[in-house]
C-alpha positions in Angstrom: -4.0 10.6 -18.0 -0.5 9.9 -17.4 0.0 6.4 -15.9 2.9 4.4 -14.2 4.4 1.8 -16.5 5.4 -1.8 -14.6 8.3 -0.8 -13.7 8.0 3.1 -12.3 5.3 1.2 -10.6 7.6 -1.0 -8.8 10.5 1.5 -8.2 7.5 3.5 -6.6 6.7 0.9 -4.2 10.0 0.2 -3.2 11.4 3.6 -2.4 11.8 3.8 1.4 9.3 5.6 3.9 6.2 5.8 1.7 3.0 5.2 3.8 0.4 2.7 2.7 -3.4 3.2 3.4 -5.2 0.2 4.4 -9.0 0.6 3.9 -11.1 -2.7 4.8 -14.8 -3.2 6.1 -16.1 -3.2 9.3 -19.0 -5.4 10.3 -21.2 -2.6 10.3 -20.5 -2.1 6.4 -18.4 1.2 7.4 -15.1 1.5 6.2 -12.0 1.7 8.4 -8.5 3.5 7.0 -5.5 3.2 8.7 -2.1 4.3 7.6 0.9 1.4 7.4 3.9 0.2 6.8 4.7 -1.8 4.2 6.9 -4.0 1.3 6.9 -4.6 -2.1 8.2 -7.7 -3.3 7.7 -10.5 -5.5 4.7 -9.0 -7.4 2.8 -8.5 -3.7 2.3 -6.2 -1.1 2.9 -7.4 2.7 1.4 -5.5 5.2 1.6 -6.7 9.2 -2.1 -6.0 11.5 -1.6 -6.2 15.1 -3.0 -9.0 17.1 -4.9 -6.2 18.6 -6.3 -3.4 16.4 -9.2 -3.2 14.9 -8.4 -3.8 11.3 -7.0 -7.1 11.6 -10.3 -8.2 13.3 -12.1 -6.8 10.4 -9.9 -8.6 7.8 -10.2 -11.9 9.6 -13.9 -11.5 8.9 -13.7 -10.0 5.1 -10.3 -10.3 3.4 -11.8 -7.3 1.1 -9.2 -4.3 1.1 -8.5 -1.2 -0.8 -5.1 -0.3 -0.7 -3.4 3.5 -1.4 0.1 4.3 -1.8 0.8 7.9 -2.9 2.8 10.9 -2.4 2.9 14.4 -1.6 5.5 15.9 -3.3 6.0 16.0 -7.4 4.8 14.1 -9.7 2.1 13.1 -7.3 2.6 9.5 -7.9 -0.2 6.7 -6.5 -1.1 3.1 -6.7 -4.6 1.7 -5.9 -5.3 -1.9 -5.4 -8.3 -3.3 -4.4 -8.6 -7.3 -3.8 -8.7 -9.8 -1.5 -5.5 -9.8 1.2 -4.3 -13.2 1.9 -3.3 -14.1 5.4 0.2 -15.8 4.8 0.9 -16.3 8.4 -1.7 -16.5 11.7 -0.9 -14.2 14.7 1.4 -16.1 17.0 4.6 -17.2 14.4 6.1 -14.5 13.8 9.4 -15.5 14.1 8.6 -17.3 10.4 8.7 -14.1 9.0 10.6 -11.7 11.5 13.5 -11.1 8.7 10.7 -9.6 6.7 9.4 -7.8 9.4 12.7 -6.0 9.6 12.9 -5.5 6.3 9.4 -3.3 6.3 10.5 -1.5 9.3 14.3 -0.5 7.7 12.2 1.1 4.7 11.0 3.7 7.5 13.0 4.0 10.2 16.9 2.5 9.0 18.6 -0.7 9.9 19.8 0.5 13.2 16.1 2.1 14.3 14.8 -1.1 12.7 16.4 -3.6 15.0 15.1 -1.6 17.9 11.8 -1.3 16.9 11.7 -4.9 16.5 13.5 -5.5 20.1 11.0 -2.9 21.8 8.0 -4.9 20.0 8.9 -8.3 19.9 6.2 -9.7 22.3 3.2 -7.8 20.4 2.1 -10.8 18.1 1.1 -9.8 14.4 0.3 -11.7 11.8 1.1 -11.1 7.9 -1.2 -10.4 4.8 -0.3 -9.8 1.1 -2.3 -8.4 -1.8 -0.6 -10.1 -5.3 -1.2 -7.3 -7.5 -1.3 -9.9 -10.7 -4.6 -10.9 -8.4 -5.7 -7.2 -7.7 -7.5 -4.8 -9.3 -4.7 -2.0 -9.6 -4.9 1.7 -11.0 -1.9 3.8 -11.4 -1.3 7.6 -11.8 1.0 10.5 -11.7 1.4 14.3 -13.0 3.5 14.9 -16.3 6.6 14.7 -16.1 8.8 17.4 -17.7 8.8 16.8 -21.8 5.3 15.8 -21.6 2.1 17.9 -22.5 0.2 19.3 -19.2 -3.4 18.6 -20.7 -5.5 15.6 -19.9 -3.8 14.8 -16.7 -7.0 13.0 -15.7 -9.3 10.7 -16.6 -11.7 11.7 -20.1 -14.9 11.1 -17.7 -13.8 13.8 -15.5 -14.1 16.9 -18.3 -16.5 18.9 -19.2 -17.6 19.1 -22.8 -16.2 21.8 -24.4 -13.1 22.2 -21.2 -9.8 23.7 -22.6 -7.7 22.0 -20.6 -8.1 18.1 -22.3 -5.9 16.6 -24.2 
């Protein structure tokens, strides 16, 4: 099962307009997954809940998340981290961080839509959470890449005995 090494992991994570998946627990036990923005930098995710949706009212109760970042064309790359997000700043000071802000919302939308989007939602508070991923429980993956033999591109406990197609 071809994995990402440290660093394919971390160009992955930077590249610009990949989507996160957020999943955390709602008081019911059910899980909520919401697709998000996010950054990459110094070892940890950041990832920015509105004052108002759901999933920041479920992590202020249980900091438990799972987190996905994949993508759809070849070679299928993903990271999965599961931990504990840690709130790094309360809604309600945002200008602490608004230079990071912009900096999640260039990766999706440029510098010049960035600035807008940050004029246009300036007065809807958020606060800020980070997963460190030396603190997280983190799985990598992709498809072989060309040079590299097809067979056992997933895990041994997923075959069959006796399949053709492992490694």
């Amino acid at each position: 099962m071809p994995t990402l090494s440290s660093s394919e992991r971390d160009a992955f994570l930077t590249e610009p307009g990949v989507l996160m998946r957020v999943s955390v627990v709602r008081e019911d036990g059910s899980p909520l997954v919401t697709p998000i923005w996010f950054a990459f930098e110094d070892g940890a995710i950041y990832f920015t809940p509105r004052e108002k949706s759901e999933w920041f009212r479920c992590l202020q109760r249980d900091p438990r998340v799972a987190l996905c970042i994949d993508e759809q064309p070849l070679p299928y790359r993903k990271v999965i981290a599961e931990g504990s997000a840690e709130l790094v700043h309360d809604v309600g000071v945002d200008d602490e961080w608004r230079d990071l802000y912009l900096r999640i919302a260039t990766r999706y939308v440029g510098e010049q839509g960035a600035n807008q989007y940050v004029t246009d939602t300036i007065d809807q508070p958020r606060a800020l959470f980070r997963l460190p991923l030396e603190q997280a429980r983190v799985k990598t993956w992709r498809m072989p890449v060309e040079g590299e033999a097809p067979e056992g591109i997933w895990h041994d406990r997923y075959y069959v005995p006796g399949t053709a197609f492992k490694r």
